[in-house]
C-alpha positions in Angstrom: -3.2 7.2 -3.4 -2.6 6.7 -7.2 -3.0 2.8 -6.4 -6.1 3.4 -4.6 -7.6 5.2 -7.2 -6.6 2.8 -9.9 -8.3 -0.4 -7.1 -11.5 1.7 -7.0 -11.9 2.1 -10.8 -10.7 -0.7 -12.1 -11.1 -3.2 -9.8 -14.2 -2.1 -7.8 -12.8 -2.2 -4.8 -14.2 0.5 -3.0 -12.9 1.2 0.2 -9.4 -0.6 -0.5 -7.5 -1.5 2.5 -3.5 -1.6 3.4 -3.3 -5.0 2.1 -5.7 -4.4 -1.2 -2.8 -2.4 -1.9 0.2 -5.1 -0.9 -1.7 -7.6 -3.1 -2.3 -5.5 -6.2 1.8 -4.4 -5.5 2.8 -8.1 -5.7 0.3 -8.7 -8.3 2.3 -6.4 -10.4 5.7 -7.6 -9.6 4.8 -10.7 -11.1 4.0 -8.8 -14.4 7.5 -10.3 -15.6 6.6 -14.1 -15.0 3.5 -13.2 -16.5 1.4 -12.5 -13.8 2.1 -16.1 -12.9 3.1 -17.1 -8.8 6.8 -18.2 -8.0 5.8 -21.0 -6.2 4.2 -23.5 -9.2 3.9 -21.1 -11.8 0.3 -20.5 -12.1 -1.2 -17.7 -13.6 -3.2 -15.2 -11.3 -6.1 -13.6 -12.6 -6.2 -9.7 -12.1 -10.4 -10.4 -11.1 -9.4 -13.2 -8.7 -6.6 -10.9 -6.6 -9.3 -9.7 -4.2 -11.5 -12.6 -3.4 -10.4 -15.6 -0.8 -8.6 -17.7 -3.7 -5.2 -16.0 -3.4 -3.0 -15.3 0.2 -0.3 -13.2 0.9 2.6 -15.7 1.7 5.5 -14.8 3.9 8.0 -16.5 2.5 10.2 -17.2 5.7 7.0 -18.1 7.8 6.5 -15.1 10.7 6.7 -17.7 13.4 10.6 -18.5 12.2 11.7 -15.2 11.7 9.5 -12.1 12.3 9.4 -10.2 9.2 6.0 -8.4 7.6 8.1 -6.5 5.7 7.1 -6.0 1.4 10.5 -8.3 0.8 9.0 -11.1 2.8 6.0 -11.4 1.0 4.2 -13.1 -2.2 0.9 -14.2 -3.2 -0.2 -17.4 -3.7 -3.4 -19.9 -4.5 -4.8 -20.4 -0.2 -4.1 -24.1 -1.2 -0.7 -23.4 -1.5 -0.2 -21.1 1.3 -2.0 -24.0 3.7 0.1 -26.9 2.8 3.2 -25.0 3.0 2.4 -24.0 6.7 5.9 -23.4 8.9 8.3 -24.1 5.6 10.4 -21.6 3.8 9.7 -21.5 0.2 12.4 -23.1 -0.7 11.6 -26.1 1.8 8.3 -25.9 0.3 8.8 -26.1 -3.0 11.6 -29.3 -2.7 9.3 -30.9 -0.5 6.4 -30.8 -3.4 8.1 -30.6 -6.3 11.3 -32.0 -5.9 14.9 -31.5 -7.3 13.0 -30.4 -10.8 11.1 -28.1 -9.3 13.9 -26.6 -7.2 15.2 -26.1 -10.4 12.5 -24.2 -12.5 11.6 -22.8 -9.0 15.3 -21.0 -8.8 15.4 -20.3 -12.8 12.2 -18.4 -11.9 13.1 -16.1 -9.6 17.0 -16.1 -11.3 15.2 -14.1 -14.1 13.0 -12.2 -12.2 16.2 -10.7 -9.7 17.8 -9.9 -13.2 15.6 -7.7 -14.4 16.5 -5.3 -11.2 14.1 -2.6 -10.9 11.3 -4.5 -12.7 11.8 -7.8 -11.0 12.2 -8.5 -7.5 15.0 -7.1 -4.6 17.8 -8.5 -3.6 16.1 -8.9 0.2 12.8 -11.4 -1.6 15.7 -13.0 -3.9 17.3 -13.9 -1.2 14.4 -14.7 1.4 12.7 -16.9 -1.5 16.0 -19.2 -1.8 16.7 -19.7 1.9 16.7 -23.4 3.1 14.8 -23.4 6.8 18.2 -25.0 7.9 20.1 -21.3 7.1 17.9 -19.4 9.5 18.5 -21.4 12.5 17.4 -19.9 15.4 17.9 -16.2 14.6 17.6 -14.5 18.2 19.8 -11.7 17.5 17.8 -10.5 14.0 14.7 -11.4 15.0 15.3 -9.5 18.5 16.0 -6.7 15.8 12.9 -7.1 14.0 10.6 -7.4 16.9 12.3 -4.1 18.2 11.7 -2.5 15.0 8.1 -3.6 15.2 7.9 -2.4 18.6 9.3 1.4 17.4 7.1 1.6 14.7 3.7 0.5 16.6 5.1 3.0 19.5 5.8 5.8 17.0 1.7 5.3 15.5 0.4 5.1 18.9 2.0 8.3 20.0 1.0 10.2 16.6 -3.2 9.4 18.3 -2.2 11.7 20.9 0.3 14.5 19.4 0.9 15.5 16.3 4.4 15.7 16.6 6.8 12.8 17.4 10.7 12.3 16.3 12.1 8.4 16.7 16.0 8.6 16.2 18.1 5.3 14.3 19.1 3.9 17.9 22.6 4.9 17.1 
């Protein structure tokens, strides 16, 4: 709510949806690279966050392993987020920018893990350094996360019709 608010006054947005509120999250956890994305280090600017120049990236691409979760995510320039299609962002960014990229790429988010509660988690620290080659084919967690996906969309459909609905951990 306190996000919302701050969307409506601030940024104009007046009826801000679920993922006004993802990007203006992300937005701010780049606040410590100076507002600038991970993937070539350009800065964002706070008036562009909510037009069509900047995407929410997975960084392992959904179709590789199914993961919508906050730790999966970035923004970055559409440009960006086109050319790097199917690749992790590590692939991405070696493919583009080479070993000297890779480098300031990895110093990057280095700095931004250390900072712990005002950088980034461990989950995005390590999703953004994952070589495609490391996921291989990932039945067994992505069975996981399509059953978790599954529960969840269940769970919201059931809470339409009844006001009262308990999901358990599958233990």
């Amino acid at each position: 709510d306190a996000i919302i608010k701050i969307l409506q006054k601030e940024d104009g947005v007046k009826n801000p949806t679920r993922n006004d509120v993802i990007r203006y999250k992300l937005y701010q956890e780049l606040k410590n690279n100076g507002h600038k994305n991970l993937y070539n280090n350009e800065y964002i600017e706070r008036k562009d966050l909510f037009g069509k120049k900047y995407d929410i990236d997975h960084i392992i691409p959904q179709s590789r392993l199914f993961d919508d979760s906050f730790s999966n995510k970035t923004l970055v320039p559409r440009q960006i987020n086109i050319e790097k299609g199917n690749k992790t962002a590590y692939d991405y960014i070696l493919d583009k920018f080479g070993e000297k990229g890779v480098v300031e790429f990895t110093t990057r988010i280095e700095a931004l893990y250390n900072l712990k509660d005002e950088g980034i988690s461990k989950a995005k620290y390590q999703k953004l350094l994952k070589q495609g080659k490391d996921i291989g084919d990932g039945f067994i967690e992505r069975d996981l996360r399509d059953s978790q996906y599954i529960a969840k969309k269940a769970k919201s459909m059931l809470f339409e019709i009844t006001r009262s609905v308990v999901s358990t951990s599958g233990k």
